[in-house]
N, C-alpha and C positions, 0 to 999 in steps of 0.2 A: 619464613625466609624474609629478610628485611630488604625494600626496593629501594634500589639508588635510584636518585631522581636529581637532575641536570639544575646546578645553581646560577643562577642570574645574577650580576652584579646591580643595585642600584642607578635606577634611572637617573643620569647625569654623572653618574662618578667617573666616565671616560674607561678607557679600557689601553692597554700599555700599547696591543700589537695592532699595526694594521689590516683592514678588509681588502683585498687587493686580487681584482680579477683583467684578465688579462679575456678582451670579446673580438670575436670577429668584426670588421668592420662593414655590418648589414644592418640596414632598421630592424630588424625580427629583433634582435638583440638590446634595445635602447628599453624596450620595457624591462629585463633581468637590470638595467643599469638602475632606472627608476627605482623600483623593488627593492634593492640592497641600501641605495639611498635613505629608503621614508624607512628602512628598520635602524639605521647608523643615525638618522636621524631622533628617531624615538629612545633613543638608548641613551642619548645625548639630552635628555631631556628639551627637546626642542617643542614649541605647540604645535598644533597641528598644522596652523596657516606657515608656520616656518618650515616643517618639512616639505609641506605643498610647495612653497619657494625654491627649496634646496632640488625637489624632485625638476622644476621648471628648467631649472640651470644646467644639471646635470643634462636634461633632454637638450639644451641649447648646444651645450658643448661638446656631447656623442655627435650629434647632428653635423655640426662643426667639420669633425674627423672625418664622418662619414664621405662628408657632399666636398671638404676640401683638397684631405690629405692624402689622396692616394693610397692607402697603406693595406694591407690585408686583417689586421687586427691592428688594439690599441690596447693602452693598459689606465685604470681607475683603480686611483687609492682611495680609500676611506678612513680617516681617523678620524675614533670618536672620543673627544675631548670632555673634560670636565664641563659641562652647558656648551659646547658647542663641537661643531663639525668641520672639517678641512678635509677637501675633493680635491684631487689632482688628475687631471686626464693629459695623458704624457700619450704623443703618438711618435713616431718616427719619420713619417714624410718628409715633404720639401723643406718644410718651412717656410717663413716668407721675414720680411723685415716691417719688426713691432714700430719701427717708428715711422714707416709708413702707414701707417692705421692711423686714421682722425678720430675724434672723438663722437663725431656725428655719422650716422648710417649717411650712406650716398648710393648713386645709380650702382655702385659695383657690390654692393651689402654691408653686411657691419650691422646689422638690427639683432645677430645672435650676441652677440656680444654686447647691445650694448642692453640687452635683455638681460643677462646675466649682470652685469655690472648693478644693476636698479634692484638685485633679488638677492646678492650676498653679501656682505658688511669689507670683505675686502677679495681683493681678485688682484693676483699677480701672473700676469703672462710673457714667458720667457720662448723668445721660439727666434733662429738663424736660419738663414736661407741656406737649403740643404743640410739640416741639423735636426730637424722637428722641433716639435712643440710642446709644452709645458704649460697646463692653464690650472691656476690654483683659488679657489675658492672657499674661504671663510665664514660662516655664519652660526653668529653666537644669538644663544638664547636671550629674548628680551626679559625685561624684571620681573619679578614676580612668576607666582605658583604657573607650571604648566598645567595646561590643563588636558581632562583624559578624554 
């Protein structure tokens, strides 16, 4: 009898469909967020010190939802791109108004964010007051061979 066995696309060639879970909003949970991270990551052919980044980010901005948004759960996209990764953490909360946010952490916080900003190659955050929030996160492979 001949055993099927599970094919793997080549490390870096991206994959068409997104990884897309949808977690309760508790810390128990920000590890499964990690976890799915550093494999979207490696599939992406990203090094190791890049998905160790992507995995920081992700903890920043579950963290984020958690401690900000009120919400009972949130949802995490993963697309893995040709050398690189794009995160989306979409919650439903209050929201708040992005262009009240400074660029610099101050007495009221802003140090997750701008932790993430220093660990992804681009980060786009879209979020209305009473609308929720949308934080998107980029991070392409540097040159050269990754390593295993």
């Amino acid at each position: 009898m001949e055993r099927e066995t599970a094919k793997t696309k080549e490390e870096g060639g991206g994959f068409p469909d997104p990884i897309s879970l949808t977690l309760p909003s508790s810390p128990e949970y920000v590890l499964l967020a990690r976890l799915v991270m550093g494999q979207a990551g490696r599939l992406a052919g990203l090094k190791p010190e890049e998905v160790y980044d992507l995995k920081l980010a992700v903890t920043e901005a579950v963290t984020n939802v958690i401690r900000h948004a009120a919400v009972e759960s949130y949802e995490i996209e993963y697309r893995v791109l040709p050398s690189s990764v794009e995160v989306s953490v979409t919650d439903d909360g209050g929201g708040f108004n992005v262009a009240d946010l400074t660029d610099e952490p101050d007495e009221h916080g802003g140090f997750g964010l701008a932790v993430i900003r220093n660990l992804v190659d681009e980060l786009v955050l879209d979020s209305t007051k009473g609308g929720g929030t949308r934080l998107k996160m980029i991070r392409r492979a540097s040159a050269g061979e990754p390593e295993s």
